[in-house]
Steps between C-alpha positions, in 0.01 A plus 500: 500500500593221232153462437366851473825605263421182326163631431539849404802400280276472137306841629774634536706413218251604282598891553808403280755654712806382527609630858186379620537170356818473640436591839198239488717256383789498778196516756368214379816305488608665837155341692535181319885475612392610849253239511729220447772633795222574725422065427877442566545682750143331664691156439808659716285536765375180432812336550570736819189410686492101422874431487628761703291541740722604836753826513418613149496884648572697205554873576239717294381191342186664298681794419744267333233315350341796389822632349528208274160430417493832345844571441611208308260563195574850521820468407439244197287806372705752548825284314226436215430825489839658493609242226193628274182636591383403122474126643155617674241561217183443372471229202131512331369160410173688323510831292082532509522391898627779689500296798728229361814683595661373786827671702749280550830389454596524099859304515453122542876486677395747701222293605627181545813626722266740717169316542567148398803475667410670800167284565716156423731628760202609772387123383767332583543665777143399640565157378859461726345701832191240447683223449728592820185543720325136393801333596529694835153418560555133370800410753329687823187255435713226441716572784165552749370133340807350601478668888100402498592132413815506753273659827220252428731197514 
């Protein structure tokens, strides 16, 4: 869905209307934020099935997973949007072009708390849960070298 609102967004922003543009807009920066919990939430599972691995029974576990993978950038749209709807827009880079105009968000502070912020976070989280999982991985190797040298002694 990222990609197809991606590329209808200059179609159609080109109808110049404002609701439309709007609506456009939080779709597009709904999908993208969905995109980066659905990685995060990928490294979770990660982590569950490599580091975790026995009595990790989690009641309803894709429900839940479902729940924030769509829920969690639902509600960063819907605070954005109850702040101001006016921070979704179109900005034309081209008067002749009518396919120049974009939909997106207008107020760099906007941007940099709701995307930036929130894709550095879904980063770092990828980076710790990785992290986590090479060093599990790294001490049950070592630890099976150290019983393979032991038993052929």
């Amino acid at each position: 869905m990222l990609n197809l609102v991606f590329l209808v967004n200059p179609w159609l922003s080109s109808f110049n209307q404002p609701g439309l543009c709007i609506t456009v807009a939080a779709f597009l920066h709904y999908f993208l934020l969905a995109a980066f919990t659905w990685m995060c939430l990928e490294s979770v599972h990660f982590y569950l099935s490599l580091v975790k691995v026995f009595n990790i029974y989690i009641p309803k576990y894709i429900l839940k997973c479902c729940i924030a993978g769509w829920g969690i950038p639902a509600i960063v749209i819907i605070i954005v949007l109850i702040i101001n709807k006016d921070f979704y827009g179109g900005g034309s880079q081209s008067e002749n072009n009518p396919f120049s105009n974009f939909c997106w968000i207008q107020d760099n502070t906007v941007f940099y708390i709701s995307v930036v912020a929130y894709i550095l976070l879904a980063f770092l989280m990828n980076t710790a849960m990785f992290i986590t999982v090479l060093l599990q991985v790294h001490s049950v190797t070592s630890r099976t070298q150290k019983r393979h040298r032991f038993w052929k002694q």
